[in-house]
C-alpha positions in Angstrom: -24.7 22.3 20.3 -22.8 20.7 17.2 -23.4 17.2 16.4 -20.8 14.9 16.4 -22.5 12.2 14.1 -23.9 11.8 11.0 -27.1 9.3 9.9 -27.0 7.5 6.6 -30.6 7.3 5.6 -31.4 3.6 6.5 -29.9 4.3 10.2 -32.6 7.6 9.7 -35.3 5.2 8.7 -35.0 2.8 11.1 -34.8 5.2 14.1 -38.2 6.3 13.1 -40.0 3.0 11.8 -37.9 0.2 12.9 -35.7 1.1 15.9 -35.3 -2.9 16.7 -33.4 -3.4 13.2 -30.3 -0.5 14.2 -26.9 -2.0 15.8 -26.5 -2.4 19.6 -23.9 0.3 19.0 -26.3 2.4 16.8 -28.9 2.4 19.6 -26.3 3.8 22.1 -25.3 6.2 20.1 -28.6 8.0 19.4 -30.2 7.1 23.0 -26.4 8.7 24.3 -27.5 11.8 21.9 -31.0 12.2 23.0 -30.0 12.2 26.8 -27.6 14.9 26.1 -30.3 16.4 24.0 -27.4 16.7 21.6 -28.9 16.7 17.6 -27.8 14.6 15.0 -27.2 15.3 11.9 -28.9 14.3 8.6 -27.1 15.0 5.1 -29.9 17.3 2.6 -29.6 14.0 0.2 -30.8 12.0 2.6 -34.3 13.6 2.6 -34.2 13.3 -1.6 -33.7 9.3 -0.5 -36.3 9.0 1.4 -38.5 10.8 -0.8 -37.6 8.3 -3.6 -37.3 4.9 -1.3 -40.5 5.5 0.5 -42.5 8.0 -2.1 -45.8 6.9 -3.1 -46.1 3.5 -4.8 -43.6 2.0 -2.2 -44.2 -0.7 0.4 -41.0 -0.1 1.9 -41.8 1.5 5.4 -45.2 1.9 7.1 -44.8 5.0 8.3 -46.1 7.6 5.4 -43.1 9.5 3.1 -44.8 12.7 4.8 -44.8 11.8 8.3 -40.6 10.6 7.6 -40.0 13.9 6.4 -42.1 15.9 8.5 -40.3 14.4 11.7 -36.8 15.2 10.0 -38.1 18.6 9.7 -39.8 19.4 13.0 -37.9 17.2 15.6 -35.0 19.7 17.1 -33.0 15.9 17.6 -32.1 16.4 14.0 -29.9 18.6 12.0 -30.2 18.8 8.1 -26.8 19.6 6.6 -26.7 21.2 3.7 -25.0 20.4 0.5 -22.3 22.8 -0.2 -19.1 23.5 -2.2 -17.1 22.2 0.3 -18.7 18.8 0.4 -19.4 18.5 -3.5 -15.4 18.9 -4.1 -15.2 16.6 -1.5 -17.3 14.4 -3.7 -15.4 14.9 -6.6 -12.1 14.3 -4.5 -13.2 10.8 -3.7 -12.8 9.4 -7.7 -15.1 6.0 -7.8 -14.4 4.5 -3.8 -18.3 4.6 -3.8 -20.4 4.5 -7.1 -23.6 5.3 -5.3 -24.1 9.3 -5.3 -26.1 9.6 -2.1 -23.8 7.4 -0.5 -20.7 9.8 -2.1 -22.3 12.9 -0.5 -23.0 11.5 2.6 -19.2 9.9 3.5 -18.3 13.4 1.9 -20.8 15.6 4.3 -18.9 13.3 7.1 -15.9 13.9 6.3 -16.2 17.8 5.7 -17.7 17.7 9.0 -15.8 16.2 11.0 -18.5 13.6 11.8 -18.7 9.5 12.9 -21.3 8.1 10.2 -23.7 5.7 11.7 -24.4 3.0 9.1 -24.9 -0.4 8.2 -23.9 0.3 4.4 -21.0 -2.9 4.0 -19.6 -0.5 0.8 -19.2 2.7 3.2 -17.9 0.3 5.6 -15.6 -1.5 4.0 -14.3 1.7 2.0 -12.7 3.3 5.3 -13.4 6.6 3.8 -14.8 7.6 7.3 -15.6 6.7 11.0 -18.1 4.6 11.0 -20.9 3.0 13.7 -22.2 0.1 12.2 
């Protein structure tokens, strides 16, 4: 089965270590998903985010950067996309909407995709670049 939606990191985050702090909205979404047993998918840069947010040294989640990764990696709920040509041009096509590059390649893997982005990003957002579940 295809996924129809796409996680920005934070929404991936919070799923795993904080599922009170996603949207009412969010929360249907992926509970929707998980009943269907329907994956999501997860942009490749969003496992280089977490790796940087929540690498050694940071406070920012209490869930080890390991255990994040390793449930990305093991749990058939997600689906890592992969960067390719498609969605760097797609990058490229987008000029300076977004200054962020992780935030770039993930509106682009959405958009190449064909995907609703569930975020809570106010830039993505406001940039109606994409469908978004906030």
């Amino acid at each position: 089965m295809n996924p129809r939606f796409l996680l920005d990191t934070h929404v991936v985050v919070r799923w795993l270590a904080a599922p009170k702090k996603l949207s009412r909205d969010q929360t249907r979404v992926l509970r929707d998903a998980v009943r269907r047993r329907e994956p999501v998918a997860v942009s490749a840069i969003t496992l280089l985010e977490i790796a940087i947010l929540f690498g050694e040294g940071t406070t920012r989640s209490d869930i080890p950067v390991r255990d994040l990764l390793g449930e990305l990696d093991s749990n058939p709920a997600f689906q890592i996309v992969p960067l390719t040509v498609d969605v760097a041009a797609e990058v490229a096509a987008l000029g300076a909407s977004l200054r962020d590059p992780a935030d770039r390649t993930i509106v682009s893997t959405a958009r190449v995709r064909k995907l609703r982005l569930l975020t809570s990003d106010q830039r993505i957002i406001d940039s109606k670049l994409v469908p978004v579940i906030a």
